[in-house]
C-alpha positions as CSV (number, residue, x, y, z in Angstrom):
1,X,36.9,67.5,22.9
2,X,38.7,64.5,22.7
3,X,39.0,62.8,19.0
4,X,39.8,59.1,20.4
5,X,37.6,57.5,22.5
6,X,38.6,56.6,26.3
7,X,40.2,52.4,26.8
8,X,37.4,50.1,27.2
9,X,35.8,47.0,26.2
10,X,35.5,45.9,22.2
11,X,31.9,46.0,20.5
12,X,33.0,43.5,18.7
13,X,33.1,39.4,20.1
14,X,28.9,38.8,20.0
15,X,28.9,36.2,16.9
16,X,27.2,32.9,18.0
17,X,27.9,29.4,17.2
18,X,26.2,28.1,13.9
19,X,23.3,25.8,14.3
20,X,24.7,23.3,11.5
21,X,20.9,23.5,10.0
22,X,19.9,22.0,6.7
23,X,19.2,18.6,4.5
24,X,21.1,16.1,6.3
25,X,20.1,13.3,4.0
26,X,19.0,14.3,0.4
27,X,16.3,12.4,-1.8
28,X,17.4,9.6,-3.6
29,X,19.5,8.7,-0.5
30,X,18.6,5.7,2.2
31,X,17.5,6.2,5.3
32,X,17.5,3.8,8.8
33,X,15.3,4.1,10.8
34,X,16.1,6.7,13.6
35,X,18.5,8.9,10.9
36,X,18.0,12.9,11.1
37,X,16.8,13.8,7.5
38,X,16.2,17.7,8.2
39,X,17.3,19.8,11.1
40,X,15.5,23.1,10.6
41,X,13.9,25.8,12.6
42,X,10.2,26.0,12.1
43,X,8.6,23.6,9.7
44,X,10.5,24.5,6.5
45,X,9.7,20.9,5.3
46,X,6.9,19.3,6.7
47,X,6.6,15.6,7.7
48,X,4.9,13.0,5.3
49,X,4.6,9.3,5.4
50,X,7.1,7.6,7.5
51,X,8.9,10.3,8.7
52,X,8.2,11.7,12.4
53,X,8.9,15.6,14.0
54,X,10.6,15.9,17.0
55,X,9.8,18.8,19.3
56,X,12.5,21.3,17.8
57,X,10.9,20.5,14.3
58,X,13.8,18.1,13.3
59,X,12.4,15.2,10.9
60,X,13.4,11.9,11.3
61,X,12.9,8.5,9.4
62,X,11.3,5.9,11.6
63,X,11.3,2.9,9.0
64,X,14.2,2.1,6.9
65,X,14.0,3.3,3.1
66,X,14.4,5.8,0.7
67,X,14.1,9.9,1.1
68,X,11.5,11.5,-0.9
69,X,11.3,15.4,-0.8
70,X,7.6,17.0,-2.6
71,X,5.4,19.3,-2.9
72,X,1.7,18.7,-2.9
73,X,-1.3,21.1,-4.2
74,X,-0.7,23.5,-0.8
75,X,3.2,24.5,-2.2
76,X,4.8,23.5,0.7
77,X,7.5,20.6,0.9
78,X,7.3,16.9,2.3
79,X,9.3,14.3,3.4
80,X,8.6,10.9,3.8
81,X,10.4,7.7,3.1
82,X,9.9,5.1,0.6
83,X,10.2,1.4,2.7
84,X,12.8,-0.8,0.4
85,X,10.9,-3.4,-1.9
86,X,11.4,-6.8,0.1
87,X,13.2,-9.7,-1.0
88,X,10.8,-12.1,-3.1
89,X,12.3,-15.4,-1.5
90,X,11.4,-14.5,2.1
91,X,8.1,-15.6,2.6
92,X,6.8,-14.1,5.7
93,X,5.6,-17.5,8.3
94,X,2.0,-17.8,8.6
95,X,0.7,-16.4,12.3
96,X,0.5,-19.5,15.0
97,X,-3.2,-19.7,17.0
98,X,-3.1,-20.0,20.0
99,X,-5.1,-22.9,21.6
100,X,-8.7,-21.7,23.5
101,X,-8.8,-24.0,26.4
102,X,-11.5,-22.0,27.5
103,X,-14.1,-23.9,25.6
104,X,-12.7,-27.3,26.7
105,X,-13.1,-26.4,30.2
106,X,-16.8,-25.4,29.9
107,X,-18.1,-28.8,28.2
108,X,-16.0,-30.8,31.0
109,X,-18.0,-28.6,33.5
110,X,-21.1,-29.4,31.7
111,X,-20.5,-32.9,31.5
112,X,-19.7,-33.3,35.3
113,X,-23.1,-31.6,36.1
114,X,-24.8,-34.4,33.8
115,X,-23.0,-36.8,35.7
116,X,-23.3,-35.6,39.4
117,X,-26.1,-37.5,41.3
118,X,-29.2,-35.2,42.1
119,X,-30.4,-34.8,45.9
120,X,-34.0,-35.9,46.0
């Protein structure tokens, strides 16, 4: 029997590409809104306030703030993100209202009946 095996193709050559997984931003850190915070397979972390799960379980921010990582009572960690306190001096503009004309246009209607002649 022979003692070295016959020429053919390696076993060797399968090792796939990493995935580059992981805490992309840490807590502590800001976040924009849109910024990957966790790229992970399953739902290692799971998505808090402020923080959204795309369909390969990667969380993302979707405000602008601060990343918190915690666990609650169940022992499983969440991420959400803190908004940023806002500037005292900005004063946000009180909302416009929009003029009803619909009410105008019913008391000229009634007024024009009061007026119109009547047929005897």
């Amino acid at each position: 029997m022979a003692h070295k095996k016959g020429a053919g193709s390696s076993k060797n050559g399968r090792e796939s590409h990493s995935k580059r997984l992981g805490i992309k931003i840490f807590g502590g850190q800001d976040a924009i809104a849109g910024n990957i915070i966790v790229r992970q397979r399953g739902t290692k972390h799971h998505p808090d306030k402020n923080v959204g799960l795309g369909k390969d379980h990667t969380i993302f921010a979707m405000i602008d703030g601060k990343v918190v990582f915690k666990k609650k009572a169940d022992n499983k960690s969440y991420v959400s993100v803190i908004p940023f306190a806002q500037p005292e001096t900005v004063e946000a503009a009180p909302a416009a209202k929009k003029e009803v004309k619909v009410a105008a246009v019913k008391k000229e209607t009634k007024a024009a009946k009061a007026e119109a002649p009547v047929a005897e």
